[in-house]
C-alpha positions in Angstrom: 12.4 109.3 133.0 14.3 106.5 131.4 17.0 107.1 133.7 14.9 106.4 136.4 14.3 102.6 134.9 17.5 102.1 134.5 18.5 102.2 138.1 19.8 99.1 139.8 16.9 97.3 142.1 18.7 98.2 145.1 17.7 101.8 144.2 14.3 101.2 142.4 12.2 99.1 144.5 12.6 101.3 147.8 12.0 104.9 145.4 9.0 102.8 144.0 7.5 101.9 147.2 8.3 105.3 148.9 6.5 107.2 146.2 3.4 104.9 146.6 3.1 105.2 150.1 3.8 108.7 150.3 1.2 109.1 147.1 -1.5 107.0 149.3 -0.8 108.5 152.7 -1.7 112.2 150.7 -4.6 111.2 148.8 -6.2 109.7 152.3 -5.0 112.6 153.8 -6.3 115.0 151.2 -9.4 112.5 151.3 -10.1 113.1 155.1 -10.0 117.3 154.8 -12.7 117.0 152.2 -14.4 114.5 154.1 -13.8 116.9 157.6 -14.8 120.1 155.5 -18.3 118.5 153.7 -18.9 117.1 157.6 -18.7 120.8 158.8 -20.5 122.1 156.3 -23.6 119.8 156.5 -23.4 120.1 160.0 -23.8 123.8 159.5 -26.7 123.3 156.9 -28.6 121.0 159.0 -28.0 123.3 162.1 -29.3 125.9 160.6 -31.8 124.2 158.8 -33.7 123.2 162.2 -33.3 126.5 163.7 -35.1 128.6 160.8 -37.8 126.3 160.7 -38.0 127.2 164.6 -38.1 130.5 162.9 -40.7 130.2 160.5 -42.6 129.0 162.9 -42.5 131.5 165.5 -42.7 134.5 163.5 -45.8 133.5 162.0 -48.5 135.3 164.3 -45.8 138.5 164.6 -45.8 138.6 161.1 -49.3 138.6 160.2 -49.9 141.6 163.1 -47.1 143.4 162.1 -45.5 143.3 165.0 -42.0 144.2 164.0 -40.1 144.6 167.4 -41.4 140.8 168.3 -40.2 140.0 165.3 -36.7 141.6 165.6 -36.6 140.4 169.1 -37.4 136.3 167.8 -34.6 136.1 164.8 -31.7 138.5 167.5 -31.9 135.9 169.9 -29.9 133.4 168.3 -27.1 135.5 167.8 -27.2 137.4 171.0 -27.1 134.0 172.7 -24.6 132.5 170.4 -20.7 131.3 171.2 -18.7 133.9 169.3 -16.5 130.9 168.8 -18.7 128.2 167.2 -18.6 128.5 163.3 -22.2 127.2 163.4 -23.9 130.5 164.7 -25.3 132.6 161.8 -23.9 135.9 160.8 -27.0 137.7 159.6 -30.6 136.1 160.3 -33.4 138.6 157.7 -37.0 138.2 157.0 -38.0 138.8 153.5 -41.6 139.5 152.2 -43.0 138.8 149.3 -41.5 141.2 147.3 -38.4 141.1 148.6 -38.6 143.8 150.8 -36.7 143.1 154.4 -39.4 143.0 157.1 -36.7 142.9 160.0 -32.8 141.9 160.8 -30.2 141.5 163.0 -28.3 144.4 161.4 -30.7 147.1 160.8 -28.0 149.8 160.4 -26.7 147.9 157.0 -29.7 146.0 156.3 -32.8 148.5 157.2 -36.3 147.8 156.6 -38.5 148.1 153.7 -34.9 147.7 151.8 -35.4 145.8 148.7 -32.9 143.2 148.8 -31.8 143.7 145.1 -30.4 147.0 146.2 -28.3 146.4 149.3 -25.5 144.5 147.7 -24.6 142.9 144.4 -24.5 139.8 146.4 -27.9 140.1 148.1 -28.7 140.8 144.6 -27.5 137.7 143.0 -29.3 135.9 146.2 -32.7 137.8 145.4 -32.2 136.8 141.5 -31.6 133.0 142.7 -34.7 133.4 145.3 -37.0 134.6 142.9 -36.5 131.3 140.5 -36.4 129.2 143.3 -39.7 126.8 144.3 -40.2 128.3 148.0 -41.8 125.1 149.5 -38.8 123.5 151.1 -35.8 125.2 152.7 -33.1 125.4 150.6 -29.5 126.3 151.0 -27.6 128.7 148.3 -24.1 129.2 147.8 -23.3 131.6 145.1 -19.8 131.7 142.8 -16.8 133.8 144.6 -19.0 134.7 147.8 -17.9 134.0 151.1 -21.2 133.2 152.6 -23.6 130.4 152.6 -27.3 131.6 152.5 -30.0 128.8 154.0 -33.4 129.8 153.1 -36.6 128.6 155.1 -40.0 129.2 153.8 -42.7 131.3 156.1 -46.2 129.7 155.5 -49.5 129.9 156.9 -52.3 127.5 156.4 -50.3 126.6 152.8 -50.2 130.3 152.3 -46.2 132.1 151.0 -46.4 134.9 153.7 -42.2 135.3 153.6 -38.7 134.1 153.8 -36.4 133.5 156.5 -33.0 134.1 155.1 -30.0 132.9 157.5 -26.5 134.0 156.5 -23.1 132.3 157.4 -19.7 133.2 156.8 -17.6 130.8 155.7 -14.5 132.3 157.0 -15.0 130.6 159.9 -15.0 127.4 158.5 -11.0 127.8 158.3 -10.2 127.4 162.1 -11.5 124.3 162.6 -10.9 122.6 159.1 -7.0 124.0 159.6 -7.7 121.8 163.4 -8.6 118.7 160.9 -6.1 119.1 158.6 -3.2 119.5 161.1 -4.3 116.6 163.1 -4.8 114.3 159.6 -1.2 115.9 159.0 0.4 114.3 161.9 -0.9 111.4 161.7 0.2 110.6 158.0 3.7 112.2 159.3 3.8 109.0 161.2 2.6 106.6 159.3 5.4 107.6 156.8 7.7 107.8 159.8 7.1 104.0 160.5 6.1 102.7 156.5 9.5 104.7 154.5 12.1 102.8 157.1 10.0 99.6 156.3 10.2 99.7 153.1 13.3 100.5 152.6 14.8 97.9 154.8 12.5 95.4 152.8 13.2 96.7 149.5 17.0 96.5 150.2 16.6 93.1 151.7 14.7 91.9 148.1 17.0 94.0 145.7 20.2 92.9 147.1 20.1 89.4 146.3 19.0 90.6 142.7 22.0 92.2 142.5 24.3 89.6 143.4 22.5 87.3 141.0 23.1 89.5 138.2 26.5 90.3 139.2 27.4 86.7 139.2 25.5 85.9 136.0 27.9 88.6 134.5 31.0 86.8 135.6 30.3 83.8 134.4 31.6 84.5 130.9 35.1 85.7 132.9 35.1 83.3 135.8 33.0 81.2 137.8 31.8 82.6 140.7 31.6 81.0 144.1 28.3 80.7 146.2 29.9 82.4 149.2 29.9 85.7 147.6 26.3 86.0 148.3 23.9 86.7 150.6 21.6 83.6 151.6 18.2 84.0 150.7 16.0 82.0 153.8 12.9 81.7 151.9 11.2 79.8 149.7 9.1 82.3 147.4 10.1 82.9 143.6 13.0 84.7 144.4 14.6 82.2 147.0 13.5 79.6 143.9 15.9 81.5 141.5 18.3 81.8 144.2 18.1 77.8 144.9 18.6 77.3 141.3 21.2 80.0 140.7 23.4 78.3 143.2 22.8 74.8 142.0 23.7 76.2 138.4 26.9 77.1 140.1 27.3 73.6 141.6 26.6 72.2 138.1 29.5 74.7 136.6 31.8 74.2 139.6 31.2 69.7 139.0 31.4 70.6 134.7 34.8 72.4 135.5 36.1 69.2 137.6 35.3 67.0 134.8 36.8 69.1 132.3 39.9 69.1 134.6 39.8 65.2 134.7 39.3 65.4 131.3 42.3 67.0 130.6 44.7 64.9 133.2 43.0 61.9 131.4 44.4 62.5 128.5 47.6 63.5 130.0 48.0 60.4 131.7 47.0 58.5 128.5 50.2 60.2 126.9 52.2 59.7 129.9 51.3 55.9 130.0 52.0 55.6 126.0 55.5 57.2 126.7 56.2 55.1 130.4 55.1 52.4 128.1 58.2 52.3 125.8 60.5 53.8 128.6 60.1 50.6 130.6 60.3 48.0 127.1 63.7 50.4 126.5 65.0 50.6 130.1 64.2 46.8 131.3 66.1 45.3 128.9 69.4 46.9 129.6 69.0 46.7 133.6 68.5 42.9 133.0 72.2 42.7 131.8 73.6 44.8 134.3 71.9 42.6 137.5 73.1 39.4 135.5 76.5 41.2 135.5 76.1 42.1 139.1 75.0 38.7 140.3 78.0 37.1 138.0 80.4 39.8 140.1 79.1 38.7 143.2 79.6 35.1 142.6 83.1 35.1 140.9 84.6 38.0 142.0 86.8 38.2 145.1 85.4 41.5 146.7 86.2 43.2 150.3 83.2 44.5 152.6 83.8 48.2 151.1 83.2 47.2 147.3 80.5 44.7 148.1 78.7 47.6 150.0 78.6 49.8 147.0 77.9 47.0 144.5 75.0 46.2 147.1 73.8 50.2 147.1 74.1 50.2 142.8 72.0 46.9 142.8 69.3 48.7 145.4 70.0 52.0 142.8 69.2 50.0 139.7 66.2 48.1 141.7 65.1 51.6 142.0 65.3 52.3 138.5 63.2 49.5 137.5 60.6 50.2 140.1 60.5 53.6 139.2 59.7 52.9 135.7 56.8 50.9 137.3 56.1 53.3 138.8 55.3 55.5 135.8 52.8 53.0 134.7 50.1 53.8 137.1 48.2 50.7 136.4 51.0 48.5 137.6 51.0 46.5 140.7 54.8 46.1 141.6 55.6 44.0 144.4 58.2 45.0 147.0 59.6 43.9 150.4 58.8 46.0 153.7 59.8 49.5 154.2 62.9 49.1 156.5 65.1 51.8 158.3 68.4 50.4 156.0 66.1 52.2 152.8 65.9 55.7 155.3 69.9 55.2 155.0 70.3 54.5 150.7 67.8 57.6 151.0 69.9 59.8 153.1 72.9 58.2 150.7 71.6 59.3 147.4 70.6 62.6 148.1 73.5 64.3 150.6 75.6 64.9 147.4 72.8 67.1 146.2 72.6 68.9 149.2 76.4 69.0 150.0 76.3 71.0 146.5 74.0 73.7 148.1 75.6 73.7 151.3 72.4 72.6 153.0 71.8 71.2 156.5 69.8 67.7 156.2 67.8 67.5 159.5 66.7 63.7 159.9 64.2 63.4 162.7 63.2 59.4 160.8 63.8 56.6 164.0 62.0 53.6 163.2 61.9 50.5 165.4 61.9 48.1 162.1 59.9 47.0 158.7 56.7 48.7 158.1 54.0 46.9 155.8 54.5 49.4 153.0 56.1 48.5 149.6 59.7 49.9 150.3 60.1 51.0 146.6 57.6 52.9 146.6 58.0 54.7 149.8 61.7 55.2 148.8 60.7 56.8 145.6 58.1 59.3 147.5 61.2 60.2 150.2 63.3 60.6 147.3 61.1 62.9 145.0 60.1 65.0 148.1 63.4 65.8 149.0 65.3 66.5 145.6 62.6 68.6 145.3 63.1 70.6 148.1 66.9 70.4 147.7 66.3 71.7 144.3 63.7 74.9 145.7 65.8 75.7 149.0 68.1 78.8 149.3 72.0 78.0 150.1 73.1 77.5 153.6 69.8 76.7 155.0 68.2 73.9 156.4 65.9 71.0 154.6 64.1 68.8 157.2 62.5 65.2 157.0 61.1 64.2 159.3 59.3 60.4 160.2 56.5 60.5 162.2 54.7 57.0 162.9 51.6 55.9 164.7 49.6 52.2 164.9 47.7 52.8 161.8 49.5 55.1 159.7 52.5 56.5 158.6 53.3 60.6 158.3 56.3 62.0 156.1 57.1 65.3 156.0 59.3 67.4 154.3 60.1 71.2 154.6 63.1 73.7 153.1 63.4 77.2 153.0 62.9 78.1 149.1 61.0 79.9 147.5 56.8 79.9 148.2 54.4 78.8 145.9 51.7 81.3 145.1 48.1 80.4 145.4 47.9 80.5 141.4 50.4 77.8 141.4 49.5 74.8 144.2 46.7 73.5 141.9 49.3 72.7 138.8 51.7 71.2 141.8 51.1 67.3 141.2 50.0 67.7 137.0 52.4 65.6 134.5 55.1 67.7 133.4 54.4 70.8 135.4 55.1 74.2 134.1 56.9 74.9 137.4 59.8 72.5 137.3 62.4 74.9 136.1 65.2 71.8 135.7 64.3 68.6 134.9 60.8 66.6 133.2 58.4 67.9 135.9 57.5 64.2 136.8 58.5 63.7 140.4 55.6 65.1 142.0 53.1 63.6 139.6 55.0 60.4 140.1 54.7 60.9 144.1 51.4 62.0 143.5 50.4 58.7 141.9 51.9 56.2 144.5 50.5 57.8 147.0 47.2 57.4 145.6 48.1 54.1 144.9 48.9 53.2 148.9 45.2 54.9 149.5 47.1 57.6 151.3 47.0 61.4 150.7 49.6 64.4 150.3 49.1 67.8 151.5 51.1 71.0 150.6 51.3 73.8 153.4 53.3 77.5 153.3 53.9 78.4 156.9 56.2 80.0 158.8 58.0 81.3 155.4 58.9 77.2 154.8 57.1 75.0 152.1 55.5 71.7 153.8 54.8 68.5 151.7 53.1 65.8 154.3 52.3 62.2 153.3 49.7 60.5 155.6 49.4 56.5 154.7 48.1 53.8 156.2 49.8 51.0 157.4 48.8 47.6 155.8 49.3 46.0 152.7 51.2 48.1 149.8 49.9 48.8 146.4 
């Protein structure tokens, strides 16, 4: 039994209901055959209740001239007019006298006259016991223990005076005909009602259980993960289950906004460490890259150079610009300022990474026209171009192709870069763009957090895609002032 309340809802609820509704639709089945039965047999009573006092009545005078033939021919009547077929007719109709003697019947063979009851059967004898107790003033009906028969009995008075009794017998075999009739018809009509109720409630109970289910599926996860409110079926109303729905799902919400926190949280305090490090990188780095532009600027003054040399000493100045503004860069907080994006920087960008790719025997595929300056810091946007293709340089196969590509519009700028390497798994994209990523295999694991950061800093936003077996990085910005 205790297995049984240990089933799931899903189960419990539709078993539950069945067994009620099959449990009512028997009892008001096996309500209405007692009811159809006691209706037949007080019909019966009362039927023959009117006729013996018909009877009594008219066998008075042929009884008190002894006229027995009259008397045979008044009580056969009945049942020689009767419908064979009607379970009201009598079976035997007898006159008793005083002592119990039969004055006349319908079955004189069996039942002859001047027979003393007590000696024609042992149930006419248990019916003459019960007759002789009985106050013979009102008709009475008599049903004795294991018989077969009901017996109505209908007093025969004249003038106040006990001149005999008017016995009329009925077999209750056929009572079974038509109560079987009842019971059939009561039958198929609870057949349906189950037919139509058990679907019902087993659609409804299912309907009910299976969001209990899911609730306590999802409260079991919790501990291992956190589940998502999409793995359930919505609940449309607003009674006490869809109110512990409502608040199961906004206890999700609540987990799913505790878990972001915690996750800012954590990249808090990983930028605090990264801004205590940047910190004494830029004091260490600055000082040095001072000397070397005063030595650039004194090389460029003095020194007697040809267009070739001062070309490169005007790409190492850009290089060690770079450097500093990188280092700036590191210190999220800082608001470096910087001249206009211009297509010479697309070149120094196309400069300092071809040796990397010349290494791996990659294709650089430059689809980056651009019709002149763009109000975005160019620092900034060299760094991002810069980080986003070493990158891919770094996760492309040999001999294939790494694109960037320069897409610009009135209002915004798009960047995109794509290579062949090796695909991210879903597990990894959200640790992409933390400080010191787990998934740089070669260096600090601080370009994408660095590209990360300015392009939060220009108010733009960066998108990783995998299609087409190629790894996408896309920077939208908008065009305006720079960070």
């Amino acid at each position: 039994m205790r297995s049984i309340f240990n089933l799931s809802f899903r189960y419990k609820i539709p078993l539950w209901g069945s067994f009620l509704i099959i449990t009512t639709a028997l009892a008001v089945s096996g309500s209405l055959m007692v009811r159809a039965y006691q209706d037949l047999k007080t019909d019966l009573v009362m039927s023959s209740a009117s006729l013996g006092r018909t009877l009594a009545t008219t066998l008075v005078p042929t009884l008190l001239h002894d006229d027995v033939w009259r008397a045979f021919q008044i009580v056969n009547a009945p049942i020689s007019a009767a419908d064979a077929g009607n379970p009201v007719n009598p079976e035997t109709i007898l006159v008793l006298d005083n002592a119990l003697r039969v004055v006349v019947s319908t079955r004189p063979k069996t039942i002859p006259m001047l027979a003393d009851m007590r000696s024609l059967s042992p149930g006419y004898a248990a019916l003459a016991k019960k007759i002789a107790g009985m106050d013979k003033a009102e008709t009475q009906t008599v049903e004795l223990p294991g018989s077969k028969r009901l017996y109505v009995l209908t007093p025969i008075t004249d003038g106040g005076a006990h001149i005999g009794m008017l016995v009329i017998v009925h077999s209750t075999d056929k009572f079974v005909p038509r109560f079987l009739r009842a019971a059939l018809g009561g039958a198929l009509i609870g057949l349906l009602v189950l037919s139509l109720l058990l679907p019902m409630n087993w659609y409804w109970g299912q309907r009910m259980a299976l969001p209990l289910v899911q609730l306590a599926s999802g409260m079991g996860e919790i501990g291992r993960r956190r589940p998502v409110t999409t793995d359930f079926v919505e609940y449309p109303y607003q009674d006490e289950l869809g109110q512990l729905s409502g608040a199961y799902r906004h206890m999700i919400g609540e987990l799913a906004e505790k878990d972001a926190m915690e996750k800012q949280m954590v990249q808090s305090d990983r930028l605090a460490a990264v801004g205590h490090l940047a910190a004494g990188v830029a004091h260490e780095i600055n000082n040095p890259l001072g000397g070397m532009f005063a030595a650039i600027d004194t090389l460029k003054i003095r020194g007697e150079l040809d267009a070739r040399t001062m070309k490169t000493i005007s790409l190492i100045e850009r290089g060690l610009g770079q450097i500093k503004e990188t280092v700036g860069a590191l210190l999220v907080e800082a608001r470096m300022k910087s001249r206009d994006f211009a297509p010479r920087d697309l070149e120094d960008v196309r400069s300092l990474v071809s040796p990397q790719a010349h290494e791996k025997s990659l294709r650089l595929d430059w689809d980056t026209s651009m019709a002149g300056p763009l109000p975005l810091p160019a620092n900034l946007i060299r760094q991002i171009l810069i980080n986003l293709l070493l990158n891919a340089i770094q996760a492309a196969d040999h001999r294939v192709t790494v694109a960037c590509v320069l897409e610009q519009s009135p209002a915004s700028l798009r960047l995109t870069v794509e290579n062949d390497g090796k695909l991210l798994t879903p597990e990894q994209m959200p640790h992409l763009f933390e400080p010191f990523s787990p998934l740089s295999k070669s260096g600090h694991g601080l370009g994408l957090w660095v590209t990360y950061q300015i392009v939060q800093q220009l108010g733009g936003h960066i998108a990783v895609d995998r299609k087409d077996e190629r790894m996408s990085f896309s920077v939208w910005l908008p065009l305006g002032e720079g960070a």
